[in-house]
C-alpha positions in Angstrom: 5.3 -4.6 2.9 7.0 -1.4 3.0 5.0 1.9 3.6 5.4 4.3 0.4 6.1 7.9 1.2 5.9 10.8 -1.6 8.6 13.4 -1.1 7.9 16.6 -3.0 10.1 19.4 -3.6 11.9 21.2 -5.9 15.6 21.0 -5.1 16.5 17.7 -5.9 19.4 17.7 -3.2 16.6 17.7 -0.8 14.9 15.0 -2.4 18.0 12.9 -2.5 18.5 13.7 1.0 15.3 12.4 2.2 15.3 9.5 0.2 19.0 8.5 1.6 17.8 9.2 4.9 14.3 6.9 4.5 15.2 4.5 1.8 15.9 1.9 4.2 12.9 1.5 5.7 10.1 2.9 3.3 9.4 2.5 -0.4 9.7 6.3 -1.7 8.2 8.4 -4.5 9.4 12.0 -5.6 7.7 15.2 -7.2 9.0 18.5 -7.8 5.8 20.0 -7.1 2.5 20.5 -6.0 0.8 19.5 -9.2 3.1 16.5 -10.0 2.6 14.7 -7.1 -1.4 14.9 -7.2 -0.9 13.1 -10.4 1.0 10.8 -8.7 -1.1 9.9 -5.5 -4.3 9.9 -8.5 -2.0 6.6 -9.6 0.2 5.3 -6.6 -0.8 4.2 -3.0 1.0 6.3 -1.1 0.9 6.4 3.1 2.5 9.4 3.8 3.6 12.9 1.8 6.5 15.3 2.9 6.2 18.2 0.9 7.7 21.4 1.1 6.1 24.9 0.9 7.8 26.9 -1.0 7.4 25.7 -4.9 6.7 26.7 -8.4 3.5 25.4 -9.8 1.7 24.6 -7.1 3.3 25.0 -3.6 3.0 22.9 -0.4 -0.3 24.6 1.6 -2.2 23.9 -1.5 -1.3 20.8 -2.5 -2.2 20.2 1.6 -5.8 21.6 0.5 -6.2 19.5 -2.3 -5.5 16.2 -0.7 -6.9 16.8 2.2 -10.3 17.9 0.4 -10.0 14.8 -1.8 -11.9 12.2 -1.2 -9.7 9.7 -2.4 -6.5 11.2 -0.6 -8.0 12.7 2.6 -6.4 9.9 4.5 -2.8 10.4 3.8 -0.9 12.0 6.4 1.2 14.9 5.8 3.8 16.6 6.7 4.8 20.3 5.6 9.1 21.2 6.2 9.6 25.1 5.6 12.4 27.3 5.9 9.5 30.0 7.3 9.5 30.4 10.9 6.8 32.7 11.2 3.7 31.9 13.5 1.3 32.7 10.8 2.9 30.0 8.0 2.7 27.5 10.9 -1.4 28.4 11.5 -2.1 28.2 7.4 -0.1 24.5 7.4 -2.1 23.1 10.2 -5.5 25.0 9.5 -5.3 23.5 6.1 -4.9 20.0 7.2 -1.1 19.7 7.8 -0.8 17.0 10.3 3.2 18.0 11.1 4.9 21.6 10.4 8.8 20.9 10.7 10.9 24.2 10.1 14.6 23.6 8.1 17.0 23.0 9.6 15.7 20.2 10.9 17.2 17.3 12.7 16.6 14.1 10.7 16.2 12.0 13.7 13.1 14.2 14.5 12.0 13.9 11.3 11.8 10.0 11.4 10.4 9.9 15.0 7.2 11.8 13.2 6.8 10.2 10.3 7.4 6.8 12.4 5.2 7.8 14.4 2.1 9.2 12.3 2.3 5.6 10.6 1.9 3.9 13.8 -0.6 5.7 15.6 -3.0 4.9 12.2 -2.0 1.2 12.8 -2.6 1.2 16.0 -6.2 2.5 15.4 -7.2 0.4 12.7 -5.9 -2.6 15.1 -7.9 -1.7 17.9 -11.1 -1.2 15.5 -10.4 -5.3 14.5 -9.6 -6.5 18.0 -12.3 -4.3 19.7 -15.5 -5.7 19.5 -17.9 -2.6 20.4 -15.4 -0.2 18.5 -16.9 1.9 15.7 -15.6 2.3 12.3 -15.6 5.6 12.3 -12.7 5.0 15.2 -10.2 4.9 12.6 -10.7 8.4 10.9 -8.2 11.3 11.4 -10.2 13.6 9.2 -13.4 15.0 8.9 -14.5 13.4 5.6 -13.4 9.9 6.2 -15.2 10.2 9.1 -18.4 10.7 7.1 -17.8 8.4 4.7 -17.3 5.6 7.0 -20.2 6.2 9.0 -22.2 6.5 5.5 -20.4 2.8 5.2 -21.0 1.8 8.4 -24.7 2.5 8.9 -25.2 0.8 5.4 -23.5 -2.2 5.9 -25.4 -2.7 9.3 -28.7 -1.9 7.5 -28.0 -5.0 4.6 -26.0 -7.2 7.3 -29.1 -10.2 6.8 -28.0 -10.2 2.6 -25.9 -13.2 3.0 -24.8 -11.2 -0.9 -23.7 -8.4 0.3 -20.6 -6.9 -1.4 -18.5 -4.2 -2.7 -20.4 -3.9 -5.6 -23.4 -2.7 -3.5 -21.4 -0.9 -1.2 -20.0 1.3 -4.5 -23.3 1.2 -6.5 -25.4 3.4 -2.7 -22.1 5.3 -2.1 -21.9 6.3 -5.7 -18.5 5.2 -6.4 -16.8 3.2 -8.9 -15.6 -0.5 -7.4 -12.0 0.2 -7.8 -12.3 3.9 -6.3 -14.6 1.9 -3.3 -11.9 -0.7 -3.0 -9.2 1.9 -2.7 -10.5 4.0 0.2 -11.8 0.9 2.1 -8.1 -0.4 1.9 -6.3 2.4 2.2 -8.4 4.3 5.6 -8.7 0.7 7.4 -6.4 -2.1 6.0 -9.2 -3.9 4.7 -10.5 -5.3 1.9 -14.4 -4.4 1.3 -15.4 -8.2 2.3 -13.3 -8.2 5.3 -14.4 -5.3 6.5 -18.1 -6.7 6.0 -17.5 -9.6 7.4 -16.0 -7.9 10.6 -19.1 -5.4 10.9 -21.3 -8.4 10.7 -19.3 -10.0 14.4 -19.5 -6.5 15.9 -23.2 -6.2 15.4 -23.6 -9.9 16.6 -21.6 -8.8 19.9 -23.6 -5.8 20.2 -27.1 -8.4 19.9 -25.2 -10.6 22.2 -25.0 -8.3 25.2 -28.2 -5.9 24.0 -30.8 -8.8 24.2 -31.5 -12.0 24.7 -32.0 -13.5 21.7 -30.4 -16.8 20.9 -27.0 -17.0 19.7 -28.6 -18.8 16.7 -31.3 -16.1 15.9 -28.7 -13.9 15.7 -26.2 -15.5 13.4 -29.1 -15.6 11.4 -29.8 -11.7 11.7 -26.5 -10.8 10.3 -25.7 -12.8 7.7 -24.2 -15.6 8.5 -25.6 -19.4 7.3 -24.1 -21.3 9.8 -23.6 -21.4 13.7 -20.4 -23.2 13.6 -18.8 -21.1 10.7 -19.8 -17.6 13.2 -18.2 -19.1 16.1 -15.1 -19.9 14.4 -15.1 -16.5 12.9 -15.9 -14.9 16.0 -13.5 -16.4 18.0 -10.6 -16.1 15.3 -11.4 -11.8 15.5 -11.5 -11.2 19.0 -10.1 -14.6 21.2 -13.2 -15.3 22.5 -16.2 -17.5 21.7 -19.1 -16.0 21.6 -21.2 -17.8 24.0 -17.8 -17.0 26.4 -18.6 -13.5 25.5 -22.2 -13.6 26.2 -21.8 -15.2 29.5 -19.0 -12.7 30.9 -21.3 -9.7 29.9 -24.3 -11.8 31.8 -22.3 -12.3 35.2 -20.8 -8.3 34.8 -24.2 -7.3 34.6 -25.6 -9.7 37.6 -22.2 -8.3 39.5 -23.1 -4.7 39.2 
């Protein structure tokens, strides 16, 4: 699947330019302003906004403050292009949440080189957060209220890991949220879908328990939420190339080592 990017601006040759110039390797979205594209994003998943500054309605530093003080939007990445070159335009961009300020003219190779990379380095957390076993959720936030509301996720996940039950529906009815709002953030700030990302919290806390004490490995597929031994291992194995008794027994001889 292609990444969707919003480009908003008000002179459509821009617009056309962009989209010429990304078409090929993202799926893209257009506003004129500020205001159109929150309506947008409200409706669309979209990975990544380019917006200009300078437009009627609502212009680009505050449709920066809206998404990024939006729960449901906070996560998206954006980038500001303005034909201001003063210091102080650059300061409002970023101190309102702009992740990238490019001044016009630009080059477009530069501009692709940031998007590309803003894209990846989110991948690359997210895939370190699955392939990690001690890494915490929280790992894969790049602002301040995702970052609360996956600890909020995390800590109440790993507080209900022995309900075999647990689900979205009781992560959205504690966090307040409708389902398809819950599902939404979950998928869009970590790649997951809500039982995935369950499921994966449940092996992390079992390779905490498996270094942190000395409980059997079947005690503690029991302790977080899984009904059968075989079913973990395969699981466990499948997330992070190692068995767990593998796992278990490298920490042991590290320990006996140091």
């Amino acid at each position: 699947m292609k990444h969707t990017i919003l480009i908003v601006d008000d002179n459509q040759e821009i617009i056309e330019f962009l989209q010429d110039l990304l078409s090929s390797d993202y799926s893209i979205l257009t506003a004129n302003n500020g205001e159109a594209a929150i309506e947008l994003l409200k409706n669309e998943i979209v990975h990544l906004v380019i917006s200009d500054i300078m437009m009627p309605v609502m212009d680009g530093f505050s449709l920066c403050e809206k998404i990024k003080a939006d729960f449901e939007l906070s996560h998206i990445p954006l980038i500001l292009l303005t034909a201001k070159t003063m210091l102080q335009s650059k300061v409002q961009g970023l101190e309102m949440g702009a992740d990238v300020y490019i001044e016009k003219p630009f080059s477009p190779r530069y501009l692709i080189a940031q998007v590309s990379s803003l894209l990846n380095n989110r991948l690359k957390l997210k895939e370190y957060f699955v392939t990690s076993p001690l890494a915490h959720m929280k790992s894969m936030a790049h602002t301040k209220t995702d970052e609360i509301f996956l600890d909020k996720l995390n800590m109440f996940i790993n507080e209900n890991l022995d309900n075999p039950e647990l689900d979205v529906i009781h992560l959205a009815n504690h966090l307040h949220m409708s389902r398809p709002t819950m599902y939404r953030k979950i998928s869009a700030v970590t790649n997951l879908s809500p039982k995935e990302l369950i499921n994966i919290t449940r092996l992390k806390r079992a390779a905490m328990l498996l270094l942190e004490s000395d409980n059997r490995i079947s005690d503690i597929v029991i302790s977080v939420g899984f009904n059968s031994q075989s079913y973990f291992s395969q699981k466990f194995f499948k997330q992070f190339g190692i068995s767990p008794l593998e796992y278990k027994q490298n920490k042991d001889l590290e320990k006996k080592n140091n």
